[in-house]
C-alpha positions as CSV (number, residue, x, y, z in Angstrom):
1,X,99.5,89.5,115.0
2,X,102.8,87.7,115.5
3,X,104.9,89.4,116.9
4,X,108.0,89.2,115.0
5,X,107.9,90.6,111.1
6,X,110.3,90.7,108.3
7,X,110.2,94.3,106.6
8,X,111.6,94.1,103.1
9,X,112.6,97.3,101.5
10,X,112.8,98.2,97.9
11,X,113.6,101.5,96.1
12,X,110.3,100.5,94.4
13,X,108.8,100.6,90.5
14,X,105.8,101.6,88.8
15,X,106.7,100.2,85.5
16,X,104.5,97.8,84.5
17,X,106.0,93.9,84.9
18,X,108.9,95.2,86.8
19,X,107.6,94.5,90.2
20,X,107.9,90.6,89.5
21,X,111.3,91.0,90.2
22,X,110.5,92.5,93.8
23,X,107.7,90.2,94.0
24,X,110.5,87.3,93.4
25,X,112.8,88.9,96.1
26,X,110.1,89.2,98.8
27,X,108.9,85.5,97.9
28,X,112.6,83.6,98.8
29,X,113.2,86.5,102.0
30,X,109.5,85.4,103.4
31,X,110.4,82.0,102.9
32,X,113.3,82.5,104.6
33,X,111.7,83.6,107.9
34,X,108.7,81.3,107.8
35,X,107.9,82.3,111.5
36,X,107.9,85.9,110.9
37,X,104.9,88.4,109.5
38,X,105.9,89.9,106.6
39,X,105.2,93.7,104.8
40,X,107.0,95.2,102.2
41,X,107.8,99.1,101.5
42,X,109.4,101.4,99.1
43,X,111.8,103.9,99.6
44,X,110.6,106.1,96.9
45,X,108.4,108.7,97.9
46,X,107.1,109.6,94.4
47,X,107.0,105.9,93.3
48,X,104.6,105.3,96.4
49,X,102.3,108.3,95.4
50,X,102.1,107.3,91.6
51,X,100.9,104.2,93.2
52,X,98.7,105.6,95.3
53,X,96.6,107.3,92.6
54,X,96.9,104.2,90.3
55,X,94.9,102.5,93.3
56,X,98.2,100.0,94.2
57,X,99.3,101.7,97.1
58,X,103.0,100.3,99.0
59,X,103.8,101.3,102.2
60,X,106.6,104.4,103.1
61,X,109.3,102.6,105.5
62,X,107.7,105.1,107.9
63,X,104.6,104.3,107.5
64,X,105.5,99.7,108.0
65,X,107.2,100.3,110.7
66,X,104.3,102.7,112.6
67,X,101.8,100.3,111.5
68,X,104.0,97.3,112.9
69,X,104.7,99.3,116.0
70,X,100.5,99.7,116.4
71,X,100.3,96.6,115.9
72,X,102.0,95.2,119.1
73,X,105.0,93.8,117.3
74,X,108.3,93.8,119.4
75,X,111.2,92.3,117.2
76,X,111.6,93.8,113.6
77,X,114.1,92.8,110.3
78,X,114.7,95.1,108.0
79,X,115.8,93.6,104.9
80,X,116.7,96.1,101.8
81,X,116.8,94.6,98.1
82,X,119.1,97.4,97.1
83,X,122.3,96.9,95.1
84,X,124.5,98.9,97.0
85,X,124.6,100.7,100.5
86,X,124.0,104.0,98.8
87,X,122.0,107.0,99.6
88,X,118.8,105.0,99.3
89,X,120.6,102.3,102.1
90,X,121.6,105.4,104.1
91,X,117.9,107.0,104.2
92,X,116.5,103.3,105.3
93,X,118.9,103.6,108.0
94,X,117.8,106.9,109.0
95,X,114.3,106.4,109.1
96,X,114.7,103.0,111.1
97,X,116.8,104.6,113.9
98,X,114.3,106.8,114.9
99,X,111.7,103.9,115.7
100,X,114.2,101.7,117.2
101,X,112.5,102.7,121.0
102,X,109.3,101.7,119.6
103,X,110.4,98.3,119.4
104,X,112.3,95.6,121.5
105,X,114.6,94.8,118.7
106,X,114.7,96.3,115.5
107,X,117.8,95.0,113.1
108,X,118.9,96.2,109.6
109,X,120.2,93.8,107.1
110,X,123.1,95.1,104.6
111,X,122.3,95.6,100.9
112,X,123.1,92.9,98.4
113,X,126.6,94.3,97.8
114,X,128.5,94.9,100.4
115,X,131.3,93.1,100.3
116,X,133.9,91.0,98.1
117,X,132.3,88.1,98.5
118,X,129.2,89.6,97.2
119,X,131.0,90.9,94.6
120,X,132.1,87.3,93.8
121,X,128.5,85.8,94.0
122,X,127.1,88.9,91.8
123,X,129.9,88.6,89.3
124,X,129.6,84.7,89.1
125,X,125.5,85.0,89.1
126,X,126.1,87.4,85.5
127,X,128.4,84.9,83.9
128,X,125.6,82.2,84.6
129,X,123.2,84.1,82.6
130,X,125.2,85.7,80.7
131,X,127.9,83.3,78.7
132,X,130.7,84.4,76.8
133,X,129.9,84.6,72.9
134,X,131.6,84.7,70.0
135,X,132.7,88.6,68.6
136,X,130.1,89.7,71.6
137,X,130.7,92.3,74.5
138,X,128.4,92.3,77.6
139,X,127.4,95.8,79.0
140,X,126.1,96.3,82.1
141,X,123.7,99.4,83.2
142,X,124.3,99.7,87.0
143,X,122.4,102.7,88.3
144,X,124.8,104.7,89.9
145,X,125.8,107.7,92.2
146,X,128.1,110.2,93.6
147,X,127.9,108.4,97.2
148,X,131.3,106.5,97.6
149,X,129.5,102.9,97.2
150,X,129.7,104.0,93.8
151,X,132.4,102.2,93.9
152,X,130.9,98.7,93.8
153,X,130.9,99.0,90.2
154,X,134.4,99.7,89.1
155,X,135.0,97.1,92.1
156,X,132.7,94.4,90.1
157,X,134.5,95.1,87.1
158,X,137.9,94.5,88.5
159,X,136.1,90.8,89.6
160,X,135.0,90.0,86.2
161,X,138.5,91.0,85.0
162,X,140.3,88.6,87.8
163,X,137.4,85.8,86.3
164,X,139.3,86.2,82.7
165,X,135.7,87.6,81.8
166,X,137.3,90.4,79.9
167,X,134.3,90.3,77.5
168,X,131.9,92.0,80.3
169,X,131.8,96.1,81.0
170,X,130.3,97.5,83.6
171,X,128.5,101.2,83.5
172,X,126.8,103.4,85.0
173,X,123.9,106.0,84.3
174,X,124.4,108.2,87.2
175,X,127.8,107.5,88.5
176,X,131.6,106.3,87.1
177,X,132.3,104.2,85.0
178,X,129.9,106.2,82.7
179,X,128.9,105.5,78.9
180,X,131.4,107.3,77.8
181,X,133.9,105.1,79.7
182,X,132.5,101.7,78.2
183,X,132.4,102.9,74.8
184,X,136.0,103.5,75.0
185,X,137.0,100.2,75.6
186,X,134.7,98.2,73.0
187,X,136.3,100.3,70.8
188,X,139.8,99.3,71.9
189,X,138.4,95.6,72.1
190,X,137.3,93.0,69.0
191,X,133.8,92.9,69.4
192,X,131.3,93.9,66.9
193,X,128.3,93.4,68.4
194,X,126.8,94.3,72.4
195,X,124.5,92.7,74.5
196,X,122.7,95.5,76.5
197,X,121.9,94.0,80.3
198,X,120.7,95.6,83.6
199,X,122.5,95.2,86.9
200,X,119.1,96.5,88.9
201,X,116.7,94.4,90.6
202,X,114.3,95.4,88.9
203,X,114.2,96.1,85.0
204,X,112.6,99.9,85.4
205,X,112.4,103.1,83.5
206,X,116.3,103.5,83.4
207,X,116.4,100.0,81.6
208,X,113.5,100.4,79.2
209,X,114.1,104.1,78.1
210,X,117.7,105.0,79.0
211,X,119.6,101.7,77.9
212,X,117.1,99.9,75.5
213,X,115.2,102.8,74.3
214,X,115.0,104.3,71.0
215,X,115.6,107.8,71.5
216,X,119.1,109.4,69.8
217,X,120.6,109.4,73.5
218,X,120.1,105.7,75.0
219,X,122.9,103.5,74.9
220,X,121.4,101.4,72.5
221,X,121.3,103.9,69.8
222,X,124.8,105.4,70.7
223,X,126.3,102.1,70.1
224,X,124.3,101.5,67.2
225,X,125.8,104.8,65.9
226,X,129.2,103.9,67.2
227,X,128.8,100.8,64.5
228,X,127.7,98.5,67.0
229,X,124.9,95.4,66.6
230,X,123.3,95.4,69.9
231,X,120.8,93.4,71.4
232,X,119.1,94.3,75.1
233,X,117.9,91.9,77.3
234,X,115.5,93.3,80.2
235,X,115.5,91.3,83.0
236,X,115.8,92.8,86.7
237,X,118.8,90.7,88.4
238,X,115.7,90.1,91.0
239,X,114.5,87.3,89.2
240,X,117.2,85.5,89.3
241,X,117.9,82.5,91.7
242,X,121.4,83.1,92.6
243,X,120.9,87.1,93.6
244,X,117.4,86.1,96.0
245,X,120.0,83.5,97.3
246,X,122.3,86.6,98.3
247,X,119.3,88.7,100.0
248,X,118.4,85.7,102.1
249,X,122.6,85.3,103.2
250,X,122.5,88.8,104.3
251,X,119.0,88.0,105.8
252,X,119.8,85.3,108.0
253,X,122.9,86.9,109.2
254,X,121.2,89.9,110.1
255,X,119.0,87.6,112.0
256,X,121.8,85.7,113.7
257,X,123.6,88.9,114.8
């Protein structure tokens, strides 16, 4: 085995069709370090056993890095695909610190936010895909937290505001701005209708059931009740060029360092 390897770290799915937008992630960071092995991994312990017992196992972060380690490589990347350096980011982190004797070099790349310039690229990435239309709002379903990256998204919202892209809201499921927040201002603004978008990498669970499902308490039937017409797209921002363009930045700095 070579040995240098590119680890590249996801939270992980199991929905069916989501893992392209991994898939699509992993493809431009591998291409990125042509001379390096590469293995992927999910932070999700109970994503990794559902997979398990579906017969499509992925790798624990613990278990790469061991077999890696066996394996007689000496100089390691660790590349996450996550949003945010949130409690996900934190627990990579943890878990690579405690191998870093097994290997000569073993360096952690940031998440795909981390920074206003990231902020920039993400915010410029969703107006790409995402153009202004007439009597439209655009809502965005980040995942969210109580960990202080959290802040990311009130951050990205402030961007889009600086961009004169008053027309895009960002939310959260788990964290602040919440649902509650968004629905606020749409009804403050002049739009009658809402596209429904995910900022994940992947378009999961959350984004199926939570924001485009059809039970009374997703936000596509809350704004329907608000009065809303709403459409949902469900595309993980990991297919998209401009967001595999920011992993590999972080990537090759991380290597550079």
């Amino acid at each position: 085995m070579n040995d240098k390897a590119l680890l590249a770290v996801s939270f992980g799915t199991s929905v069916p069709g989501a893992e392209a937008a991994i898939a699509n992630m992993e493809n431009a960071l591998r291409a990125a370090c042509p001379d390096r092995v590469f293995r992927r991994a999910y932070t999700s312990r109970i994503i990794c056993r559902k997979l398990a017992r579906e017969g499509w196992p992925v790798l624990s972060p613990e278990e790469a890095l061991e077999e890696l380690a066996a394996a007689g490589v000496r100089d390691v990347l660790v590349q996450p695909t996550h949003l945010t350096p949130g409690d996900e980011y934190d627990k990579l982190c943890r878990i690579a610190e405690g191998y870093r004797g097994r290997f000569s070099a073993l360096r952690i790349g940031a998440p795909l936010i981390t920074g206003p310039e990231d902020l920039n690229a993400v915010a410029d990435a969703v107006l790409a895909h995402y153009p202004p239309q007439a009597g439209r709002a655009l809502l965005l379903m980040g995942h969210g937290s109580g960990h202080i990256a959290n802040m990311i998204y009130p951050a990205l919202q402030t961007a889009f505001r600086l961009k004169g892209a008053d027309y895009v809201l960002v939310g959260t499921v788990e964290g602040w701005p919440a649902f509650s927040d968004c629905l606020d201002q749409l009804r403050q603004g002049a739009w009658n209708s809402v596209e429904l978008a995910p900022l994940m990498l992947v378009a999961g669970d959350h984004a199926l059931n939570d924001m485009a499902g059809d039970e009374p308490d997703s936000w596509k039937s809350r704004l329907e009740n608000a009065g809303f017409s709403v459409c949902c797209r469900t595309e993980g921002v990991g297919m998209w060029d401009e967001i595999c363009a920011l992993g590999c930045s972080h990537l090759r700095r991380t290597e550079e360092a």
